[in-house]
C-alpha positions as CSV (number, residue, x, y, z in Angstrom):
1,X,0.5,-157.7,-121.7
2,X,-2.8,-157.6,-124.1
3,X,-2.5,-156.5,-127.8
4,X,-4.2,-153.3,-126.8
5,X,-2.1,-152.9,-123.5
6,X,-0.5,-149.3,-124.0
7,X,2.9,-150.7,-123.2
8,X,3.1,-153.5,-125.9
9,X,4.8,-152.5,-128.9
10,X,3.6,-151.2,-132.1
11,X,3.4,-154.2,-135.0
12,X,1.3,-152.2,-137.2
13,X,0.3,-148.9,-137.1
14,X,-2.9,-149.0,-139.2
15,X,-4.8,-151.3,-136.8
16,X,-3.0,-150.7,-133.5
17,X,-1.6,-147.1,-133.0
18,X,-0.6,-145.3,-130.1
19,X,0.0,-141.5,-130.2
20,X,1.6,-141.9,-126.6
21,X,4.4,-143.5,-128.2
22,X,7.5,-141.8,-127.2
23,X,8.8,-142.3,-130.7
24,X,6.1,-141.2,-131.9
25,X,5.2,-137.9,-130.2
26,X,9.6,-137.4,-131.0
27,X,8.8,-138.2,-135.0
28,X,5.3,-138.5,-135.9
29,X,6.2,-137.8,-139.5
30,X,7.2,-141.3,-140.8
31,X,4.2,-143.0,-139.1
32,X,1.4,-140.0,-141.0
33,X,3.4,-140.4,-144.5
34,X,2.9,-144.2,-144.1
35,X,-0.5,-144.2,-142.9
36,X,-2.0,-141.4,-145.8
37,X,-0.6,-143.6,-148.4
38,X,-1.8,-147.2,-147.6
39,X,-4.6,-146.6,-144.8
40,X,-7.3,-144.0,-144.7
41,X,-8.8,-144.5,-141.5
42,X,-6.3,-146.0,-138.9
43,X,-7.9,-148.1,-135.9
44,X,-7.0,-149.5,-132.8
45,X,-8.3,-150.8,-129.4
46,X,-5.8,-148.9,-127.4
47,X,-7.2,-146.8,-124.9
48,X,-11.0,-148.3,-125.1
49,X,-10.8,-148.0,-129.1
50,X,-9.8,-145.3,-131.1
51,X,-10.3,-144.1,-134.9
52,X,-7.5,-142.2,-136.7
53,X,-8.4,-140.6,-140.2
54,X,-5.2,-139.9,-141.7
55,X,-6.0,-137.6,-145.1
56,X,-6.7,-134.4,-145.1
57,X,-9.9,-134.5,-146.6
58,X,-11.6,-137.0,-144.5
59,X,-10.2,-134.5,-141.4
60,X,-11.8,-131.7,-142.3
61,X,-14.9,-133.6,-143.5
62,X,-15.5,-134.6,-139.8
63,X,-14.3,-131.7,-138.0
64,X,-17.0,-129.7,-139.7
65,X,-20.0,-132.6,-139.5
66,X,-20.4,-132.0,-135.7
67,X,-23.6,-133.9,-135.6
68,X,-22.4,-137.1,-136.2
69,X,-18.9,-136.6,-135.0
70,X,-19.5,-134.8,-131.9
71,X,-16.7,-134.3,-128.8
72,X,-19.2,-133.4,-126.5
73,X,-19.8,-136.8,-125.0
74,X,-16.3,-137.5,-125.1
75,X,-14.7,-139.4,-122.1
76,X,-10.5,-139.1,-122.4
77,X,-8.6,-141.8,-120.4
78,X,-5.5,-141.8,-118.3
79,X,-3.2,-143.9,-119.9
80,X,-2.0,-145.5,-116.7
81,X,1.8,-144.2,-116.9
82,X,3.7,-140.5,-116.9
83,X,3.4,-138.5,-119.9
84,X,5.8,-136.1,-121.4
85,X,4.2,-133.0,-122.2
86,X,4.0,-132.8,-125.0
87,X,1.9,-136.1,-125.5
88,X,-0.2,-134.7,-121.7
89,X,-1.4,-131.9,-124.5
90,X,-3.1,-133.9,-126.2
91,X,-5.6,-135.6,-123.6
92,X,-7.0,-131.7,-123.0
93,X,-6.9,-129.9,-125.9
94,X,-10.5,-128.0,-127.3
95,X,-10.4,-130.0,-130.4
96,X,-10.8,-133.3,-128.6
97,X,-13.1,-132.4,-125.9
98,X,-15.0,-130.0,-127.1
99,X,-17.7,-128.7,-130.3
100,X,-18.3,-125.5,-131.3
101,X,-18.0,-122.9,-130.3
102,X,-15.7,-124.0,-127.5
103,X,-13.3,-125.2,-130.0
104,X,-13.5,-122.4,-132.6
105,X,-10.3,-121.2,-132.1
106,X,-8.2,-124.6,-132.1
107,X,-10.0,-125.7,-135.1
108,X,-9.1,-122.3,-137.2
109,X,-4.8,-123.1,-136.5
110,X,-5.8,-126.7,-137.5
111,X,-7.6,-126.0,-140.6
């Protein structure tokens, strides 16, 4: 297995995540207080590369500057392996796949 193979396990979260991970999508709370207080803007090439901003701020910064952070050309993955639910949920929610006003309503219970 590759570094970015979704199996391999997690050495570092701030430069190779995975929100699949079953102990992750049990406690993500550990892994978020870590990450907010040491790295801003979480990356990994997991999944064909992914960007995870971790404060607040920066969040709602790009989820309201839709013209340089746009979902509309998004193209979500299968991560070659079952899914719980509750990680499935997040491959079709409207905030990921989706600008406004598609995703209005997500985005209000998220901000």
């Amino acid at each position: 297995m590759t570094a970015t193979d979704p199996r391999t396990e997690i050495q570092d979260w701030a430069s190779d995540f995975d929100i699949l991970d079953p102990e992750y999508v049990a406690e993500p709370a550990p892994v978020w207080a870590d990450l907010r207080e040491r790295c801003p803007m979480a990356h990994t090439e997991r999944y064909g590369s992914t960007w995870l901003p971790t404060r607040y701020d920066d969040l709602a910064a790009i989820a309201h500057d839709v013209e340089r952070f746009s979902s509309r050309d998004i193209a979500v993955i299968t991560p070659g392996r079952e899914l719980n639910p509750e990680a499935a949920i997040m491959l079709i929610a409207p905030p990921i796949t989706s600008d406004p006003p598609v995703h209005t309503w997500a985005r209000r219970m998220l901000l």
